[in-house]
PAZAPA-4460 file (N, C-alpha, C; in steps of 0.05 Angstrom, whole numbers, plus 32768, in hexadecimal, padded with zeros to 4 digits):
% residues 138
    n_x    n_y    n_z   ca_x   ca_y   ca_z    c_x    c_y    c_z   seq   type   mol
   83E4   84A7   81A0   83D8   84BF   8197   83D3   84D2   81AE     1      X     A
   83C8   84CB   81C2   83C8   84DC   81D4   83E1   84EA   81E3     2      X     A
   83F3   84E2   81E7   8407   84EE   81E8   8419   8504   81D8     3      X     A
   840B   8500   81B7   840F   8512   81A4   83FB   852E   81B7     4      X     A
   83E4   8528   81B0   83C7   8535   81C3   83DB   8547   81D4     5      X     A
   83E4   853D   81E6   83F1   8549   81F8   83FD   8560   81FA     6      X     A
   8415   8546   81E2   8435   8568   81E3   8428   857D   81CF     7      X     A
   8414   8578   81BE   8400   8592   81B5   83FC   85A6   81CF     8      X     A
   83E5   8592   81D7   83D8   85A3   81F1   83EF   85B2   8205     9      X     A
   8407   85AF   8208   841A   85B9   822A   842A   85D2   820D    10      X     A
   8423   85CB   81FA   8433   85EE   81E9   8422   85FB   81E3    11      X     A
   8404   85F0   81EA   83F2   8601   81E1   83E9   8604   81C8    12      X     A
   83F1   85F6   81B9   83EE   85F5   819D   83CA   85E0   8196    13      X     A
   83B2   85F7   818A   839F   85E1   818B   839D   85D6   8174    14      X     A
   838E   85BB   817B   838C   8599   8173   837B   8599   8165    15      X     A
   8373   8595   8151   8352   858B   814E   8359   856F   813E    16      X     A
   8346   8559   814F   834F   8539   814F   833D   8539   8138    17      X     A
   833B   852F   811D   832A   851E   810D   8327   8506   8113    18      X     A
   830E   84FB   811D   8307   84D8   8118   82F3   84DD   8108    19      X     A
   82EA   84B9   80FE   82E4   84B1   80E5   82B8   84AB   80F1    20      X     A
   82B8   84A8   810D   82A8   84A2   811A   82A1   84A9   8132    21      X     A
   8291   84AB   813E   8279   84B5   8155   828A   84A8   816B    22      X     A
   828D   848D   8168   8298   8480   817F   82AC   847D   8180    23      X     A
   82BE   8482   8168   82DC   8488   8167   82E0   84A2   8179    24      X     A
   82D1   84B2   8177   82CF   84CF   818B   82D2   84CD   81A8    25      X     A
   82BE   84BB   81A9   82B6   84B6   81C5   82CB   84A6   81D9    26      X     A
   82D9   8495   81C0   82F7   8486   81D1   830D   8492   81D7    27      X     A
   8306   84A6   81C7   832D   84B7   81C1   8315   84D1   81DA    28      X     A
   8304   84DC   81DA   82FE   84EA   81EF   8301   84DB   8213    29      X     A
   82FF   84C1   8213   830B   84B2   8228   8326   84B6   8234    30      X     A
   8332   84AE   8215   8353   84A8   821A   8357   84D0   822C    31      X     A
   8354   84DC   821B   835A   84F8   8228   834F   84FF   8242    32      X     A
   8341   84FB   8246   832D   84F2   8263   8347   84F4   8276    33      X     A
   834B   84D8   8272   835B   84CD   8284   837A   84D1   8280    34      X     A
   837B   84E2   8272   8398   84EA   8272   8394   850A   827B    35      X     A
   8385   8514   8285   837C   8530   828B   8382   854C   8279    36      X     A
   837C   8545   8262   8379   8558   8246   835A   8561   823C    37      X     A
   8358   857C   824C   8345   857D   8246   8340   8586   8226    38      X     A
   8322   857E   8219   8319   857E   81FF   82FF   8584   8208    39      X     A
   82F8   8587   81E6   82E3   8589   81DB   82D5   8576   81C7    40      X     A
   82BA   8569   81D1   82B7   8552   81B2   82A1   8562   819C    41      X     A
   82A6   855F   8184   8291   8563   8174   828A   854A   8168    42      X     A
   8274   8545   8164   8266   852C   815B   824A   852E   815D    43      X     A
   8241   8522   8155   821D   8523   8156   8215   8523   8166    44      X     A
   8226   8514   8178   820F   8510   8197   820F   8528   81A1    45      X     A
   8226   8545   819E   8225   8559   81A8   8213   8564   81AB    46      X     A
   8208   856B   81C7   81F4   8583   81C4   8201   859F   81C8    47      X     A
   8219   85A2   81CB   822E   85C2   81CC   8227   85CB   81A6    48      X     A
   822A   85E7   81A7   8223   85EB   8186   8243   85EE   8181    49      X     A
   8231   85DD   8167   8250   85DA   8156   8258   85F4   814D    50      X     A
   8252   8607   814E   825E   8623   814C   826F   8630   8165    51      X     A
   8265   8627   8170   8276   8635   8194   828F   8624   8196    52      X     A
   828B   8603   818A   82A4   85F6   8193   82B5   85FB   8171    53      X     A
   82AF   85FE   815C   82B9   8606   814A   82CA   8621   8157    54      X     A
   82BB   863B   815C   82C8   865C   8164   82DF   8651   8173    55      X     A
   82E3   8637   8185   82F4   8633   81A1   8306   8622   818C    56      X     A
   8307   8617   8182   8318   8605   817C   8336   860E   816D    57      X     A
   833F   8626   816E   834F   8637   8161   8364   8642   817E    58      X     A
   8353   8639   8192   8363   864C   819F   837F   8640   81B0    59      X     A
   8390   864D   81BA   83A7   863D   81C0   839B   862C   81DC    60      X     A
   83AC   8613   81D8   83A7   85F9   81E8   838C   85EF   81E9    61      X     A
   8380   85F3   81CC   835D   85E3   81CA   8363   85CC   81BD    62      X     A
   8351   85B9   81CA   8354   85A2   81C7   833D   8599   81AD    63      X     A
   8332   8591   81A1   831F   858B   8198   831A   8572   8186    64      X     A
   8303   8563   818C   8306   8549   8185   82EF   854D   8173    65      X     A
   82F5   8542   8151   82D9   8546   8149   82D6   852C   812B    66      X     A
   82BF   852A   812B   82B4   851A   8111   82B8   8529   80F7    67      X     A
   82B3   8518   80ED   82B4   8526   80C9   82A0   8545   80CE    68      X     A
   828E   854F   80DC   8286   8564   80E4   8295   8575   80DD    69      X     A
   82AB   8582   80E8   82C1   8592   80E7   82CA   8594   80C9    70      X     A
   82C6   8584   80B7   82D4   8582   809D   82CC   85A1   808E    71      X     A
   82C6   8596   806D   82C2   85A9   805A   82AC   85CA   806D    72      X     A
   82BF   85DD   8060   82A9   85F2   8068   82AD   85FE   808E    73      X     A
   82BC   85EE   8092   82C0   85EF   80B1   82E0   8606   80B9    74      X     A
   82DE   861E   80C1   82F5   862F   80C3   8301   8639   80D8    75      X     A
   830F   862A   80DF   8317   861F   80FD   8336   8640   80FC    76      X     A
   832C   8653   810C   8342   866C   8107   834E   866C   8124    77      X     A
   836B   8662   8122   837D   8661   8136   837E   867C   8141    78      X     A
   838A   8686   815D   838F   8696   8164   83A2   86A0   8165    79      X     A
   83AC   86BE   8164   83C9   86C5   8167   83D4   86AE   8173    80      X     A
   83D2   86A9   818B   83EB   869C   819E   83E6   867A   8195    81      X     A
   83CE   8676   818C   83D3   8657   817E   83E6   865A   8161    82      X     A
   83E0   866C   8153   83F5   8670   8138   8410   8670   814D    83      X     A
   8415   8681   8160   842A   867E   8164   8443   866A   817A    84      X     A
   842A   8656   8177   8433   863A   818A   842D   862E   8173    85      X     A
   842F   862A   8157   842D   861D   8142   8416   8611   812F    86      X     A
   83FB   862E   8131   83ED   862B   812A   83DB   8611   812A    87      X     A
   83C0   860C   8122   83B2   85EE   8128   83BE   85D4   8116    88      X     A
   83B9   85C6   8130   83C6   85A9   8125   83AA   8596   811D    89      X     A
   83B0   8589   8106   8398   857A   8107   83A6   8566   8109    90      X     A
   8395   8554   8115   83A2   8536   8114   838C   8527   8113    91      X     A
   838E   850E   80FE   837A   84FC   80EE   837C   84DE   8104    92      X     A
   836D   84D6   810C   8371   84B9   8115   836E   84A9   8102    93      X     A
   8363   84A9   80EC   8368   8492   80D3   8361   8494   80B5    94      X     A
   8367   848D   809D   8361   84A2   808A   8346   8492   8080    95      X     A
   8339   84A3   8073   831C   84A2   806A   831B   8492   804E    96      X     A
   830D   8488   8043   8304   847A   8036   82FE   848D   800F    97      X     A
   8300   84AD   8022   8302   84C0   8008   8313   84D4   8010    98      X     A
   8328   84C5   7FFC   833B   84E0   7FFF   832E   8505   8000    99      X     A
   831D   850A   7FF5   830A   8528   7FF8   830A   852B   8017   100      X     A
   82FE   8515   8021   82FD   851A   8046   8319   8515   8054   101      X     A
   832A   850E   8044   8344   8516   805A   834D   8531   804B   102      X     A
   834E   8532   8041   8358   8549   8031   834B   8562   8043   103      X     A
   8331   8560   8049   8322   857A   8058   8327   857E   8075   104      X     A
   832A   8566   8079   833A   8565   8091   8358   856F   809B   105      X     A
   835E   856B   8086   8380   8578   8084   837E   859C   8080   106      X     A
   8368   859A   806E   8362   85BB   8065   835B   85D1   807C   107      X     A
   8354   85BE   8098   8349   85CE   80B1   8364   85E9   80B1   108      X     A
   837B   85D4   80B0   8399   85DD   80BC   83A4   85EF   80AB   109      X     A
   83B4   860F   80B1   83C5   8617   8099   83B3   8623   8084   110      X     A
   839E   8630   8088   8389   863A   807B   8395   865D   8075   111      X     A
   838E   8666   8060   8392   8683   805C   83AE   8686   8061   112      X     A
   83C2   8676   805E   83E2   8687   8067   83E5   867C   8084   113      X     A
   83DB   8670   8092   83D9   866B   80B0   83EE   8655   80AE   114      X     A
   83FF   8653   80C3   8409   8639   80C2   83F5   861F   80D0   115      X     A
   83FF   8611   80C7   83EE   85F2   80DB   83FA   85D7   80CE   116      X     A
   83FE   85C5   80DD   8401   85AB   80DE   83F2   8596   80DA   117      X     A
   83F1   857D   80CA   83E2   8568   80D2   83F1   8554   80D3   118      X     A
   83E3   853E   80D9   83ED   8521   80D8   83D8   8512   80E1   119      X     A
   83DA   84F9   80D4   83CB   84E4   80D6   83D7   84C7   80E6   120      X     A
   83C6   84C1   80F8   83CC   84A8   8108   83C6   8492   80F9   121      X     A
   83D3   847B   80EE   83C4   8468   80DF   83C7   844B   80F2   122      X     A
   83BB   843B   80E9   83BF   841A   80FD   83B7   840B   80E3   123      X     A
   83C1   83F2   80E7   83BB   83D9   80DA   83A3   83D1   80DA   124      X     A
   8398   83DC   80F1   8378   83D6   8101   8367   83EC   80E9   125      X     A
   836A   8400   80DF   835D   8411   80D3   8348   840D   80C4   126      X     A
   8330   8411   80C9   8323   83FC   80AF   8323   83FE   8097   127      X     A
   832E   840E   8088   8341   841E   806F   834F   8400   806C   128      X     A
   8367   8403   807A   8371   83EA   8077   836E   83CB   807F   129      X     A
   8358   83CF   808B   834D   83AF   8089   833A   83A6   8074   130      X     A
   832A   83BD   806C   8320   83BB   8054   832E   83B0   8036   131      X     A
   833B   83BD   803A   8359   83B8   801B   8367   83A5   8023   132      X     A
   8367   839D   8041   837D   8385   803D   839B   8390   803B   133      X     A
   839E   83AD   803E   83B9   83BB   803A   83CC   83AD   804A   134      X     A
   83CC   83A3   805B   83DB   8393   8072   83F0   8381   8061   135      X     A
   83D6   836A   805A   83E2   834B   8047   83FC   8360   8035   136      X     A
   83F7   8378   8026   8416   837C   8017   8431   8389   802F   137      X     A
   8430   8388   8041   8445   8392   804B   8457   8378   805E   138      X     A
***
């Protein structure tokens, strides 16, 4: 995933990461750490206002890492030169338990005529799918 992170970040095209959890944030804000990508986290623990990193998160090569926060109601407006490095990418680290919350998640991207991208990272590990047992059918 972070390497996705990446070839976002070097075209300049901004990111905004969905996790499912606080500490899911805080790991994938590590992994970037140390791969020297700089971000932004939104999550509770934040004391930055979620409006200032919301206004930034549009702009070309923003990184932003956020909780279900960012979801419904949240209007994340790319900038000329991010629309034109491929408008915002959302990318999901694992799908939610209610389709409504990925769905709003997806809705960040491609808003009003805008272009944008998503995709979702999934694992076997997911608790989506350890819950269901989705594994045992494959």
């Amino acid at each position: 995933m972070t390497k996705e992170v990446k070839r976002a970040y070097e075209r300049k095209q901004p990111i905004l990461i969905g996790t499912a959890q606080v500490e899911d944030s805080e790991v994938l804000h590590e992994y970037l750490l140390n791969e020297g990508i700089p971000h932004t986290v939104l999550n509770a623990k934040q004391d930055a206002s979620e409006a200032d990193i919301i206004s930034k998160a549009g702009e070309a090569g923003a990184v932003t890492i956020a909780t279900n926060m960012a979801g419904r109601g949240t209007d994340i407006k790319p900038s000329k030169e991010a629309i034109a490095n491929g408008g915002l990418y959302v990318l999901g680290t694992e799908k939610a338990e209610s389709r409504r919350i990925d769905n709003q998640l997806k809705g960040r991207s491609g808003r009003q005529g805008d272009i944008g991208y998503t995709k979702f990272f999934l694992s076997l590990d997911d608790q989506l799918i350890l819950r269901f047992s989705i594994q045992d059918q494959w």
